[in-house]
C-alpha positions as CSV (number, residue, x, y, z in Angstrom):
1,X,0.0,0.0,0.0
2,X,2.7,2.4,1.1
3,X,4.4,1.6,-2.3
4,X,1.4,2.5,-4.3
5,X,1.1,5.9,-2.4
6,X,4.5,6.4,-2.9
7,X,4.5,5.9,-7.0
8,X,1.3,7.5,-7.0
9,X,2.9,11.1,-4.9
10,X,6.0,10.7,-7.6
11,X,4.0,10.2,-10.4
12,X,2.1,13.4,-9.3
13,X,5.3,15.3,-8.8
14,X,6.6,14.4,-12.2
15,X,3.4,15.6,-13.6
16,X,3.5,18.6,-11.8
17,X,7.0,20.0,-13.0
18,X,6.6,18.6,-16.5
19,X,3.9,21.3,-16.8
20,X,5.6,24.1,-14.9
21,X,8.3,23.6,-17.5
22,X,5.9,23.4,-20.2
23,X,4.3,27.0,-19.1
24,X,7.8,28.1,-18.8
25,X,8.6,27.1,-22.5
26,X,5.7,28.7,-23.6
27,X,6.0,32.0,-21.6
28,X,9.9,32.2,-22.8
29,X,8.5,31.4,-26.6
30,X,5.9,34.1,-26.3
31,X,8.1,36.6,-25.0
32,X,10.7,35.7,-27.5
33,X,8.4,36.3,-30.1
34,X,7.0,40.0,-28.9
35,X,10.2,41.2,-27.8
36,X,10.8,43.0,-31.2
37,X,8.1,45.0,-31.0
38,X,8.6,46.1,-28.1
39,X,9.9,50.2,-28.3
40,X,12.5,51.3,-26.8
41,X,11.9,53.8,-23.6
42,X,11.1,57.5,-24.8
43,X,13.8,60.2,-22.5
44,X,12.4,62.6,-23.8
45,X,8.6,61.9,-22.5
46,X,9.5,62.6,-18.5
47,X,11.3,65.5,-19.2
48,X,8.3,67.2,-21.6
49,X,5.8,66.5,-18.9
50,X,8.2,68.9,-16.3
51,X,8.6,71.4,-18.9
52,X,4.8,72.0,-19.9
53,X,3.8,71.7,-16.2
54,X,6.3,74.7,-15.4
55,X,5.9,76.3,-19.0
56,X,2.3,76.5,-17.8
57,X,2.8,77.8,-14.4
58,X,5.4,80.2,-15.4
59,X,3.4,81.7,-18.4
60,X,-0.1,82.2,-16.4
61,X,1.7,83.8,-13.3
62,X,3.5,86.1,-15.9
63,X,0.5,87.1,-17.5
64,X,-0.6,87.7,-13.6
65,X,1.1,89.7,-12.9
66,X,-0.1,93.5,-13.2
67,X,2.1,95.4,-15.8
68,X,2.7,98.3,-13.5
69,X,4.1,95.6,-10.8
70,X,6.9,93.9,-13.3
71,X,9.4,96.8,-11.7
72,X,8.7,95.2,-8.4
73,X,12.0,93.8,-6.2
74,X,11.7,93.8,-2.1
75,X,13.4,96.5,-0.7
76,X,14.9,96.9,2.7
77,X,11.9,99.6,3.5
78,X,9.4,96.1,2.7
79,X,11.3,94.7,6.0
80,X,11.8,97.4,8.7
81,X,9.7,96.6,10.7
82,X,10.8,94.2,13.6
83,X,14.0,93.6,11.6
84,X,17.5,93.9,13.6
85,X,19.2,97.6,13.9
86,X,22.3,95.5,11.5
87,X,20.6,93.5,9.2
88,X,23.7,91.9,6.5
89,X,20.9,91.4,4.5
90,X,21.7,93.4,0.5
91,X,18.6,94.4,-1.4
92,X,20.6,96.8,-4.2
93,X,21.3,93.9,-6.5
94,X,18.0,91.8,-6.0
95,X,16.1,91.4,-9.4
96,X,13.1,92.6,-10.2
97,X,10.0,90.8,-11.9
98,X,10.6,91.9,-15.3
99,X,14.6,90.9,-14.8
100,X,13.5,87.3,-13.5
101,X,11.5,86.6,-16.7
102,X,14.3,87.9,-18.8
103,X,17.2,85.5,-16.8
104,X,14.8,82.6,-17.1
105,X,13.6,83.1,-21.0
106,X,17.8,83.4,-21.7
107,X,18.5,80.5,-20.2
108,X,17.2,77.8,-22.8
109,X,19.3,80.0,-25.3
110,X,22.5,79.7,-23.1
111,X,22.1,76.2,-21.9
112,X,21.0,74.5,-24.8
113,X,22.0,76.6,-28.2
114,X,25.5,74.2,-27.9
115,X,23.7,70.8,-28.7
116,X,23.3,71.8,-32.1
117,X,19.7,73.1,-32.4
118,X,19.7,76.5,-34.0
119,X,17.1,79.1,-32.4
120,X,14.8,81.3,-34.8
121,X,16.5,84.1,-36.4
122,X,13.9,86.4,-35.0
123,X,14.6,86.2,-31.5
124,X,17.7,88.3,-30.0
125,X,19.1,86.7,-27.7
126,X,21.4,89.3,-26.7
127,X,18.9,92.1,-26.1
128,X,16.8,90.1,-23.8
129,X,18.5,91.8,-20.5
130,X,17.3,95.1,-21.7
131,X,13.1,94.0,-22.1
132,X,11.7,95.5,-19.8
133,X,7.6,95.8,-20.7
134,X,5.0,92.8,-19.7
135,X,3.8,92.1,-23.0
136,X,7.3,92.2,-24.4
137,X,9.0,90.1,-21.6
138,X,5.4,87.5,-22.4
139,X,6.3,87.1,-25.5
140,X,9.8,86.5,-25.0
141,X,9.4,84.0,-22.9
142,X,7.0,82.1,-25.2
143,X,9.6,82.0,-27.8
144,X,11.9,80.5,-25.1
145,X,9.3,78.1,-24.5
146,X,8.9,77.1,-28.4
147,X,12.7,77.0,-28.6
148,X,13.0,75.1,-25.5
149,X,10.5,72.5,-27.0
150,X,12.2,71.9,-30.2
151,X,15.6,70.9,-28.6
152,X,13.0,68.4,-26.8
153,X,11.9,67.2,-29.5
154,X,15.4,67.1,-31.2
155,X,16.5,64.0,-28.4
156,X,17.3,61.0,-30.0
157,X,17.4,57.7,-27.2
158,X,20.9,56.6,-28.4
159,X,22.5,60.1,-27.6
160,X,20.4,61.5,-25.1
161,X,22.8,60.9,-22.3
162,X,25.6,60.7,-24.5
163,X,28.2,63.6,-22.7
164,X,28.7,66.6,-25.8
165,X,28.2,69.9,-24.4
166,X,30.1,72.0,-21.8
167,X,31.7,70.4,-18.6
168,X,30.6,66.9,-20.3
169,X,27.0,67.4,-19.5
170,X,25.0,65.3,-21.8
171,X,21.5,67.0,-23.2
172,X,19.1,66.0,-20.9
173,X,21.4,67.3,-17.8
174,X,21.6,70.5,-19.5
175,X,17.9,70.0,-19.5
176,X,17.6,68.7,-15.6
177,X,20.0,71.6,-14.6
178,X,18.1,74.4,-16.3
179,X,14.8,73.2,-14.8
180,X,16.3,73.1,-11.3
181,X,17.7,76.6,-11.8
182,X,13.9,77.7,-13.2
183,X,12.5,76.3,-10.4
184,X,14.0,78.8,-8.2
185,X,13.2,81.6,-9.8
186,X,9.4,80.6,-10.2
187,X,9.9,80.4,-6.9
188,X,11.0,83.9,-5.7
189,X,8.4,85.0,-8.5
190,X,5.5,83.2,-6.3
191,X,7.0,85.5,-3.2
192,X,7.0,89.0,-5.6
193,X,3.2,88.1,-6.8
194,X,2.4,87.3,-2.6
195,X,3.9,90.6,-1.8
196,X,1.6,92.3,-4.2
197,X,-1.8,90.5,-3.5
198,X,-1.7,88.0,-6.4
199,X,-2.8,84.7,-6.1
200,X,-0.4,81.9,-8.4
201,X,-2.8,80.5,-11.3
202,X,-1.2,77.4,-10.5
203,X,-2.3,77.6,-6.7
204,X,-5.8,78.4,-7.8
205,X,-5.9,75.4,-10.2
206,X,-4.7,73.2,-7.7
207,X,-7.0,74.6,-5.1
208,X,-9.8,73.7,-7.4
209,X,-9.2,70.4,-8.0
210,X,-8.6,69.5,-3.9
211,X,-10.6,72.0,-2.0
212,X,-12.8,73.5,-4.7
213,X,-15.2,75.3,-2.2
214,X,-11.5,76.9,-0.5
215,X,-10.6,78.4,-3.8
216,X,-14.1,79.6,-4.4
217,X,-13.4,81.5,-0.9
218,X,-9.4,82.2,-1.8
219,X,-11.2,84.1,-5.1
């Protein structure tokens, strides 16, 4: 009896593994066979999403921003009060709204113009320090955008990391560097709005889609 138990319990077990190796086959046969079409990952997808997420936060709280306020920088006089009789801190070189728009619509002309994508001939790159007007600076930093989107779209998988510009910095670096250096800047522009009773678009949208009777309120 113990015999037939046991032949029967091996039997089972040989059964058992001759189909896990037949799944196995099968799984390995399939894959083999879609593997080709698989595509290869897309850098330049991630990096678009950042880009049109800030493009869009930058460009509403530009447009935001009233005309007459673009001149704005703190001053000292903004911090008087309550602040110590020595304060180190240096106001006289501090940029102003319309000079933050201009250093961050430059950038993608600095940064970028070395990896071989050629900006319109309409834009001047050089006189961009000097814009001072909101509807000017706007449209300057549109065209930054547009250029900004066509290096984008320039990346090819094979090279996008492949080091070629300055200090070795491969495209999509130059790309992650220039966003982390925007990033600030939208940054101290969210302070310059707050100091001047303007509410970030990009607050209000958010506020809209989480608390959308708080932003009714915030309005």
């Amino acid at each position: 009896m113990r015999f037939m138990l046991r032949s029967l319990a091996a039997g089972m077990l040989l059964l058992g593994l001759g189909c896990a190796i037949s799944f196995a086959q099968n799984m390995a046969q399939n894959s083999s066979a879609t593997q080709p079409q698989t595509q290869s990952a897309d850098p330049t997808r991630p990096i678009l999403m950042a880009v049109t997420r800030f493009e869009n936060n930058l460009m509403s709280l530009a447009q935001a921003m009233p005309a007459d306020k673009y001149s704005f920088a703190p001053s000292a006089e903004l911090f008087k009060t309550g602040a110590p009789a020595q304060s180190p801190v240096q106001f006289a070189t501090v940029r102003t709204f319309a000079q933050q728009i201009s250093h961050v619509a430059g950038e993608p002309f600095r940064l970028l113009a070395p990896y071989g994508v050629t900006p319109d001939a309409t834009v001047d790159v050089k006189s961009l320090d000097t814009v001072t007007s909101k509807d000017d600076l706007i449209k300057a930093l549109q065209a930054s955008f547009d250029y900004q989107n066509k290096v984008i779209a320039s990346i090819k998988p094979e090279t996008a990391f492949t080091p070629q510009g300055p200090r070795g910095m491969s495209l999509v670096a130059a790309l992650l560097a220039m966003l982390n250096d925007d990033g600030d800047h939208y940054g101290q522009m969210v302070v310059y709005a707050r100091m001047n009773g303007i509410i970030p678009p990009a607050t209000t949208r958010q506020m809209q889609n989480m608390h959308p009777a708080a932003a009714a309120v915030q309005k």
